[in-house]
Every structure is written in structure tokens, then in C-alpha cells.
C-alpha positions in Angstrom: 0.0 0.0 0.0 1.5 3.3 -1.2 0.6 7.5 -1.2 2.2 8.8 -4.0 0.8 12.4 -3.6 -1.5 14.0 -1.2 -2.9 17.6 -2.8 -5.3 20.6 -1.4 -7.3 22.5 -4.0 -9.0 25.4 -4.5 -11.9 24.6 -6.8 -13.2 27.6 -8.3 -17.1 27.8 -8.8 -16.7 29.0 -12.4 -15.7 26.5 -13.9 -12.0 27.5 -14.3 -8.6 25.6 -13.2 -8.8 24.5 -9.9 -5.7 26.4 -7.8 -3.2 23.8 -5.8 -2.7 25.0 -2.4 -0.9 22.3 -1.1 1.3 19.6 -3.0 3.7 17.0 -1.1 4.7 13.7 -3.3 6.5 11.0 -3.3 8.4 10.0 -6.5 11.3 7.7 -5.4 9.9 4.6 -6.3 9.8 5.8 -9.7 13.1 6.3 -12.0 15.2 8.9 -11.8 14.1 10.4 -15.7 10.3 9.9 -14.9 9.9 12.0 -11.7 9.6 15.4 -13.1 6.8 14.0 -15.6 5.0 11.8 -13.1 4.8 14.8 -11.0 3.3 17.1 -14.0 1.1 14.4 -14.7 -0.4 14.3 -10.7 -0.8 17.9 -11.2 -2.9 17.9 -14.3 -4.7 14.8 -13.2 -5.6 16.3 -10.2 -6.8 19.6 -11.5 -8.8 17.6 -13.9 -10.4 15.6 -11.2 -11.0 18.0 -8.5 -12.9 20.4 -11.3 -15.1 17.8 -12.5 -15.9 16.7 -8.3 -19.0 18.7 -7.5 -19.2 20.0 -3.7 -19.8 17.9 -0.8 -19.0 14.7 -3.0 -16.5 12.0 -2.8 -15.0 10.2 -5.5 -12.7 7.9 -6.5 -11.1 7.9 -10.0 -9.0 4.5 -11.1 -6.1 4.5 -13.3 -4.3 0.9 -14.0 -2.7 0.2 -10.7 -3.8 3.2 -9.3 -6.6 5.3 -7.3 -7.1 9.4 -7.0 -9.7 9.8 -4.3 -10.7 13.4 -4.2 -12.9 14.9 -1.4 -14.6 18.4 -2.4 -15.7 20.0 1.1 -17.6 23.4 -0.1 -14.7 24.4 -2.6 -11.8 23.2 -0.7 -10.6 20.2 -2.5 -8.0 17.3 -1.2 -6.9 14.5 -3.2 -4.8 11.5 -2.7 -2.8 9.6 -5.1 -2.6 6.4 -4.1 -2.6 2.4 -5.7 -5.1 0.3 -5.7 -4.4 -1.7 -2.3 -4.9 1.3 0.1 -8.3 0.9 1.4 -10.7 3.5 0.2 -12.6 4.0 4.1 -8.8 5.2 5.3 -8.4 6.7 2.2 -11.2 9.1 2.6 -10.7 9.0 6.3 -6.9 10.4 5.7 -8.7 13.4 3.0 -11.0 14.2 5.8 -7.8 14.7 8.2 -6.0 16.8 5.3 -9.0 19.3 4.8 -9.5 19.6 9.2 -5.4 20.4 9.3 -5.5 23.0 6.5 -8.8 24.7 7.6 -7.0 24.8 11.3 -3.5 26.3 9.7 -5.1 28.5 7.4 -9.0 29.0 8.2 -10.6 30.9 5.3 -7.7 32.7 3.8 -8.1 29.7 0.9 -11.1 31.4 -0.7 -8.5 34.5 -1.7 -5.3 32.5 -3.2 -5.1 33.4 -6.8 -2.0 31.7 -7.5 -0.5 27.6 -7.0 1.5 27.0 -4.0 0.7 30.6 -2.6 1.1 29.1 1.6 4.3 26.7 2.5 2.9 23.6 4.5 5.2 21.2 5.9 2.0 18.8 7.5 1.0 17.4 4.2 4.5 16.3 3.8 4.6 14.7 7.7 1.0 13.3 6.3 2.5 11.7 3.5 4.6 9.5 5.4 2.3 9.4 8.4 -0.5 7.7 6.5 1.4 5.2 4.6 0.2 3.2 7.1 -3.7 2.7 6.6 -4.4 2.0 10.1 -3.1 5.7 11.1 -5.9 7.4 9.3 -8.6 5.0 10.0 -8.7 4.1 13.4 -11.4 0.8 13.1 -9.4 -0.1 10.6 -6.8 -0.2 13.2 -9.1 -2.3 15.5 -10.1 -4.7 12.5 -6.6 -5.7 12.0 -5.9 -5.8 15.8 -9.4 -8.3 16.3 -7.9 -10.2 12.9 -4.5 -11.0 14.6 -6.7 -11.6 17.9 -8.9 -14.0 16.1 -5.7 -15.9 14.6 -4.7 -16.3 18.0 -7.7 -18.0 19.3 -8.6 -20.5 15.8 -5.3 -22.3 17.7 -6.5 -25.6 19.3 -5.9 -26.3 23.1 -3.7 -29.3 22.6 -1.4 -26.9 19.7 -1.1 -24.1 22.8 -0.2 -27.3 24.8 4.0 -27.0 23.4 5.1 -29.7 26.0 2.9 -33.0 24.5 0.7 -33.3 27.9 -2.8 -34.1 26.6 -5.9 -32.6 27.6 -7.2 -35.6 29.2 -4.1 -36.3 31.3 -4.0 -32.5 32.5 -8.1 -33.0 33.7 -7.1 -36.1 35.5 -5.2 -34.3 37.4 -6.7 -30.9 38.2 -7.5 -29.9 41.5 -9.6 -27.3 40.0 -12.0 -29.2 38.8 -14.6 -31.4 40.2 -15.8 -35.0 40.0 -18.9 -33.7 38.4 -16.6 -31.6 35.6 -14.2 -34.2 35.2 -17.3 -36.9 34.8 -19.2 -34.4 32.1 -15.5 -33.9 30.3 -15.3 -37.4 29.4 -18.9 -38.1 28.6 -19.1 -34.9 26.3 -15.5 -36.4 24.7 -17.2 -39.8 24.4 -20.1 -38.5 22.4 -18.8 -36.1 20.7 -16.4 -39.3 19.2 -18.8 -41.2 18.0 -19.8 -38.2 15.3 -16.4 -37.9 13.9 -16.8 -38.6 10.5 -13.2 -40.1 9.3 
């Protein structure tokens, strides 16, 4: 799962080219000769996709291996370049972080920026490295992983979590813990339950 480029926009209401606010990318995993023209290609894709995204909508625009999610909150526009791996509920989750930030930073001095890359703004480069991870913009996705490696744990059988090659029958034999009534019901549940076992 990879960000390529995170972008804020300025989308105009007339119909004209959106104004880039904001721009952090990274390039590296392309080659050396490519960078400069991937990076002219994010730009014009994302004006091209944040002018056709009508306000309050979310959208997300596939190209081969790749996804540009775009986010239009009442003019203010952020996109994310990203492939196609990086789930889409963090990836709208991480736009929705982008857009809080800026309007915190910057409030409404957006609406007057004529010109691209008008305000320096180191977070959307700290973002860009931040949210590689999905699970830092989407906290249950965070706790669905976490339950996932939980629920990997527990598919183990008793007897695997048992490392030293005592058996489960030998171990209620000798329990303290239990009673003659739980040690009866043990080996009358394992009795019936063995004469089911399909072989």
C-alpha cells in the first residue's frame, strides 16, 4: 500500500482551473528520468479531477494500478494519489484529516489564493509519510486488523497451545480445579462427541 501524492485544491465555482494549495509527493519509487513528468502528470490529473468533483461529494477515480480519491468539502478540495491496495474508508478518512489540518492552519484565507503554492505547509509532507500506514488514518481499521491478529490467536486448538505434548485428558485427570462432576461431564461430552467424527 502506497501514497504517492497528497494535494489541497481550491476549486473555483466558475468552472476555471482548480488552484493547488498544497502539494507534497513521493516520486522515489519511480526512475530517476520519470519524476519530473510523473509529478506534471499528478498535477494535471488532479486539477482535472478535483474540477469535475461537484461540492460535498467523494470520488474515486482508477487508473491501472492506481486510485485518485478526491474529497470536495464546499470548494476546498484534497486529493490522494494512491494504488489500488490502500483501502478506500482510510483513504477518505486520511482526506477528511487533510482538509480539518488545512482549515486549522489556514481558516478561510483559501477562498483568496489566486496563484498555485501561494502558503508553504510542511504537514501534508509529515502526512504523506504518516499515513502510509492505513491504520493511522482509519482508526477501526486499526481495530479490525488488531481483532484479525486476535482471532488468529484463538482458531489455535488447546492441545497446539499445549508446546510440551501433555494431553488434555491427562492435565483434567489431574486438576485440583475441577470437580468429580466436571471431570465426569469432560469425558462423557468427549465420548459423544467421538462417535460423530466422520473419518
Amino acid at each position: 500500500m502506497k501514497i504517492t501524492a497528497l494535494m489541497v485544491l481550491k476549486c473555483n465555482p466558475e468552472g476555471s482551473d482548480p488552484v493547488i494549495l498544497a502539494n507534497a509527493s513521493d516520486v522515489n519509487h519511480f526512475g530517476y528520468f520519470q519524476r519530473s513528468s510523473v509529478k506534471e502528470f499528478m498535477v494535471f490529473v488532479g486539477r482535472t479531477v478535483a474540477k469535475r468533483n461537484p461540492p460535498g461529494q467523494r470520488q474515486s477515480v482508477q487508473h491501472e494500478e492506481y486510485k485518485v480519491h478526491s474529497y470536495n468539502r464546499n470548494g476546498l478540495c484534497a486529493l490522494g494519489f494512491m494504488d489500488d491496495h490502500y483501502p478506500v474508508r482510510s483513504a477518505f478518512s486520511l482526506l477528511n484529516q487533510v482538509l480539518d489540518e488545512y482549515l486549522k492552519n489556514f481558516g478561510e484565507s483559501w477562498k483568496t489564493v489566486q496563484s498555485d503554492n501561494a502558503q508553504p505547509w510542511p504537514y501534508l509532507n509529515e502526512a504523506l509519510v504518516k499515513f502510509q500506514d492505513p491504520a493511522e488514518a482509519d482508526k477501526l481499521f486499526k481495530i479490525q486488523r488488531e481483532l484479525d491478529e486476535t482471532k488468529i490467536i484463538l482458531h489455535k486448538t488447546i492441545d497446539s497451545v499445549l508446546e510440551r505434548g501433555e494431553k488434555l485428558d491427562s492435565l483434567v485427570e489431574k486438576s485440583s480445579d475441577l470437580s468429580a462432576a466436571s471431570q465426569m461431564f469432560y469425558k462423557q461430552a468427549k465420548k459423544t462427541n467421538s462417535c460423530c467424527t466422520i473419518l
